[in-house]
N, C-alpha and C positions, 0 to 999 in steps of 0.2 A: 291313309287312315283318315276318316271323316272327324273333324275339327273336336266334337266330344270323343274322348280318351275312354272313357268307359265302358267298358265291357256292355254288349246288348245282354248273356246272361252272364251273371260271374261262374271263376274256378268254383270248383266244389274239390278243393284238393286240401292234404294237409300230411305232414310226414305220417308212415306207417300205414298206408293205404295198401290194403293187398292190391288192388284192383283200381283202374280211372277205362271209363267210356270214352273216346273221342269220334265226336262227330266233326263232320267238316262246317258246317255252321248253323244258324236253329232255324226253323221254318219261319214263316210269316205270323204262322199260331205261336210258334211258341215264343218269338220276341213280343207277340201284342199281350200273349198271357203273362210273361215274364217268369216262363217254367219250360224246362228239357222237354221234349219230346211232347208235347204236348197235342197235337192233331189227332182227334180221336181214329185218323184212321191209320195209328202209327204204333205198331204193334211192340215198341220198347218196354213196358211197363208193363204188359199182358207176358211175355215172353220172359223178363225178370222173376217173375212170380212162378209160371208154369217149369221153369230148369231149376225154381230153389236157390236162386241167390238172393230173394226177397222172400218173407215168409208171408207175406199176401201181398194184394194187388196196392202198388203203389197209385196216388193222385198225381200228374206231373208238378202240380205244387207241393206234393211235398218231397220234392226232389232233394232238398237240405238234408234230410233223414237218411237217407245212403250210408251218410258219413259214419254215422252210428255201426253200420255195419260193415265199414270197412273198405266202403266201397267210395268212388268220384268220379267227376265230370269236368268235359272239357270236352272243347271246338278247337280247330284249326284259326276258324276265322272268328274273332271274339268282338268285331267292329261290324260284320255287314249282318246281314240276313238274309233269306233267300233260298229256292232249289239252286243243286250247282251248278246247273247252266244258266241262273243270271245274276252268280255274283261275279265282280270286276277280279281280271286278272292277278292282282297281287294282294287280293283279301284273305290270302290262308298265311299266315307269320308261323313256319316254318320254323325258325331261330327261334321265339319265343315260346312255342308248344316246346320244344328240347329244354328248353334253357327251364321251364316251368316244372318239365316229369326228371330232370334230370337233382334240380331242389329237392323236389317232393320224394323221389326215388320210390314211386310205388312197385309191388312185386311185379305187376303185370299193368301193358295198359292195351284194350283191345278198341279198335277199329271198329267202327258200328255204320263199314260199310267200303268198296273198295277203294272207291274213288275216294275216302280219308288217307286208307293207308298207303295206294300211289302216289299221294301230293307228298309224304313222307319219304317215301322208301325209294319212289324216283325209278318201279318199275315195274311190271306185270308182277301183280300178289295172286295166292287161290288163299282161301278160308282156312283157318288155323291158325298155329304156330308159324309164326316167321324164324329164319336163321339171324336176322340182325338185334341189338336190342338198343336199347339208350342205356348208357352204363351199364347198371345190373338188372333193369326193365325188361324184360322181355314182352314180345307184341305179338299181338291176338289180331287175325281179321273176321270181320263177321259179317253175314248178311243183312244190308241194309232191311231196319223194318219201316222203314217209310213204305206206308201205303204206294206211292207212285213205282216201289222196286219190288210188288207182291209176285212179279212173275219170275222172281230170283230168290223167294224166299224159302228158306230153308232152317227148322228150328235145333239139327244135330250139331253145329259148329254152337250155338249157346249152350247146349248140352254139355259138349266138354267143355268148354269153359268152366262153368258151373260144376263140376266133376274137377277140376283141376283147383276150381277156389274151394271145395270144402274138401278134400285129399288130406290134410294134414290133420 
């Protein structure tokens, strides 16, 4: 862990969350903007909006606003930044993402990509519902919309999701 402690974005979490995002860690853009998903060619905030779990198109700054709707966020790696092939070996804190969703006890918390939910789960995942959960969490994997994974992307596993958060 690099000498400053500080999260490069913070949680966006808080008890009562139906729903938390986990990325494995924030791009270059978005640690230099200090906002999620921020890389205009990064289709998370276009894709929120277009499945209805935001009622229009969010700005990545105002990613704080989620919360309002029930929604948060979180990285694997809250210290580096970087695509996953160049962040350092033991930049994803495993034990403290658990230890974080397991506080917070959201109803769901989905993968926003696979290589998130492998550093987790510790094994070949496909899109959807997983069988595993963290206490009473259950886990979502989704395809990444980082621009650099458009030739994997796919907008029906956001669909259900989004289908599964307004159900009730």
């Amino acid at each position: 862990m690099p000498a400053d402690s500080t999260p490069i974005l913070p949680d966006m979490l808080q008890p009562g969350l139906r729903l938390v995002f986990c990325g494995t860690a924030p791009s270059r853009r978005s640690a230099s903007e200090a906002a999620y998903y921020a890389h205009p060619g990064n289709a998370f905030w276009r894709a929120l909006h277009e499945v209805g779990i935001t009622p229009r198109r969010f700005a990545p700054t105002e990613f704080p606003d989620l919360l309002t709707l029930g929604v948060g966020l979180t990285d694997l790696a809250k210290h580096h930044s970087g695509n996953d092939n160049e962040l350092p070996r033991d930049a994803f804190d495993i034990e403290a993402f658990e230890t974080r969703i397991r506080q917070h006890a959201p109803g769901a918390v989905a993968f926003t990509s696979k290589n998130a939910a492998r550093a987790w789960l510790r094994h070949p995942v496909d899109y959807g519902w997983q069988e595993e959960r963290i206490g009473d969490t259950r886990l979502f994997v989704l395809p990444s919309p980082s621009g650099q994974a458009r030739a994997a992307w796919r907008i029906e596993p956001w669909q259900m999701l989004s289908d599964w958060l307004h159900a009730d």
